[in-house]
N, C-alpha and C positions, 0 to 999 in steps of 0.2 A: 306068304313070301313077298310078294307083291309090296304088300303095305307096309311092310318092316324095309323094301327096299326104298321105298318115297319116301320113310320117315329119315331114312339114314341120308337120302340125296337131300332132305330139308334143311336135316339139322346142318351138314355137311355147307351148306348155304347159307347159314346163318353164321358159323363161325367163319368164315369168308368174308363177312359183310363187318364182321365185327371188330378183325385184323386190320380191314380198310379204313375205316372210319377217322382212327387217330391220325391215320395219314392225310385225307383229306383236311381234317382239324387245323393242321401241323403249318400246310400249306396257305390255310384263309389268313391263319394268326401272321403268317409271316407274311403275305401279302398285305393286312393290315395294318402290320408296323411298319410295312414301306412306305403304304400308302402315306399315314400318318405323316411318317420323318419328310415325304414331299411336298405334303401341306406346309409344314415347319419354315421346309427351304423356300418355300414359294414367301411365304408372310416375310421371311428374313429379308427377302430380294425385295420385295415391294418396300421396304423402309429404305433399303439402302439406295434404291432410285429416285425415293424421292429425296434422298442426301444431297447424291452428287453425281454427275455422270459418269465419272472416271471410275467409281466404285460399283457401277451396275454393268459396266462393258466386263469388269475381271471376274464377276459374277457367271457372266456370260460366260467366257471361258473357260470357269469353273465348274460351271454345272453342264458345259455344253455337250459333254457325255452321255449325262442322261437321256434320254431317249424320249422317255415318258413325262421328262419335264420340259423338253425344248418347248412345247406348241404352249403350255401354261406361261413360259416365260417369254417367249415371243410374245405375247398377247400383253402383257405386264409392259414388255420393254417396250410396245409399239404405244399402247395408253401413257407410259412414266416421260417417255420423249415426246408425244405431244403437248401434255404439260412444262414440261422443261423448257420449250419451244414458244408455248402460251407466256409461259414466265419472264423469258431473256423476251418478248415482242414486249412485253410489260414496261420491263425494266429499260428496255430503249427508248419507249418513248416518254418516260418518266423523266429519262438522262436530259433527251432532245427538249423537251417542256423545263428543265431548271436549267439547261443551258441557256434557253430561251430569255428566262425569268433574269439568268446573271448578267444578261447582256442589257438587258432591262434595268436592272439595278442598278448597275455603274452607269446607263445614260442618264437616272434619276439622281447618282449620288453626284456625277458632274455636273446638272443641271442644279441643284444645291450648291457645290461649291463654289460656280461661279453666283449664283444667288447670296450667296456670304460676302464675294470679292464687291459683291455692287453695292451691298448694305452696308459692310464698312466703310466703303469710300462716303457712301454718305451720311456716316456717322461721324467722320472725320470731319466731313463740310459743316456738318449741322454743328458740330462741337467748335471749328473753325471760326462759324459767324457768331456760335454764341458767346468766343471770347472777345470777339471785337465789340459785341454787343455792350460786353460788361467793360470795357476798358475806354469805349466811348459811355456810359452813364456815368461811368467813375469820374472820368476826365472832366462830365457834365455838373459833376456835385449836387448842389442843392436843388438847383434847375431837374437834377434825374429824377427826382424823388416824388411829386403827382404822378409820373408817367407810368411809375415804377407800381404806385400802389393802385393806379387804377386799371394797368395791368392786372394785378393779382385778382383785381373785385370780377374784373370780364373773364378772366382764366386763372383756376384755382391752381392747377397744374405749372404756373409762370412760377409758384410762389418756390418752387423747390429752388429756383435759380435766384431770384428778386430777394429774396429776403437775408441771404448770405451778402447780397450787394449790397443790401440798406445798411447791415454789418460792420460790412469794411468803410464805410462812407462814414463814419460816427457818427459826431456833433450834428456833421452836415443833413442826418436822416432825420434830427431833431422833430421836422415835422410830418412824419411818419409814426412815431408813437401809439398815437391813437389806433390806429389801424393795427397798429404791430402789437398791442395789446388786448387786441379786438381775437388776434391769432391765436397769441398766447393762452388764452383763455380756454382752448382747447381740450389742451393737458398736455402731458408730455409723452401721452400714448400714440396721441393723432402728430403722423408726422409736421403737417403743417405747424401746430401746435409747440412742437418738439423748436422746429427752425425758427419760430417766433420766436422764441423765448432767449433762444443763443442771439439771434440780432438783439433783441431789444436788450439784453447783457450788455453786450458791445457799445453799441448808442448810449446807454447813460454812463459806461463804464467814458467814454469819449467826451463827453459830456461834464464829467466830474471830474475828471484829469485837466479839462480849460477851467475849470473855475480856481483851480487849486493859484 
């Protein structure tokens, strides 16, 4: 009787254990889908802080119900706002350093402009002396014309001006020819060469209209 009564309190125990069971189950499964769906909400939050802050404070209020998620998201919002923080200190002194740079720039770009007012002025002087230059050789005629080409032999660079003069001078550059064909000789690639060729036109063109 005895052992029929242990068997009965055994079995008796086991289906017990076995009623319980699913219940426990029941409960891990749904405690694992919470947990889950918190991980979710946590990952969602950490993107949206690093968005924007306006969208992580309504977060905040969103989830501040949670219980089980405040301390993960305190921890998120304290990390996302010192970045935020790291970021705008960033960005200030990025602003302060091209503020810097513009203020910089415009004393460079006025230092330039008057750099321009001063070159013109004395590109006007230069251009200035070089007409009276040509209007006293002009006025000089034939007498201009050693000065002219011995010019051009000490400075190759005279010739860009000197040789439109001997040009306009005609007959009178007569004895410049040589020289002026000495240029010509160039081609009509090499500027020098090019300018030659238009005076020494000129000159005999001047030349052949007096003999006429």
């Amino acid at each position: 009787m005895r052992t029929v009564a242990v068997l009965v309190l055994f079995l008796g125990i086991g289906t017990a254990a076995t009623v319980l069971m699913p219940s426990v189950s029941r409960g891990e499964e749904e405690k694992s889908a919470r947990v889950l769906e918190l991980e979710k909400q946590l990952a969602d939050l950490e993107e949206i802080h690093r968005a924007q802050t306006a969208e992580l404070m309504q977060c905040k209020r969103r989830l501040g119900q949670a219980a089980e998620v405040q301390g993960l998201l305190r921890k998120a919002s304290h990390a996302a706002q010192e970045a935020l923080e790291t970021r705008i200190t960033e960005l200030e002194a990025q602003l302060r350093k091209m503020a810097v740079d513009a203020l910089q720039l415009q004393a460079e770009k006025e230092i330039c402009r008057n750099e321009a007012v001063r070159l013109d002025g004395e590109l006007k002087r230069v251009q200035a002396t070089r007409d009276s230059m040509r209007r006293a050789f002009f006025d000089a005629g034939a007498d201009a014309v050693p000065i002219l080409v011995a010019s051009m032999r000490e400075h190759r660079d005279s010739a860009g001006w000197a040789l439109p003069l001997l040009g306009d001078l005609g007959s009178k550059a007569k004895a410049a020819i040589p020289f002026v064909k000495e240029l010509a000789a160039l081609g009509e690639e090499n500027i020098r060469g090019k300018a030659a060729t238009a005076a020494l036109e000129k000159i005999r063109a001047a030349i052949a209209a007096e003999m006429k």
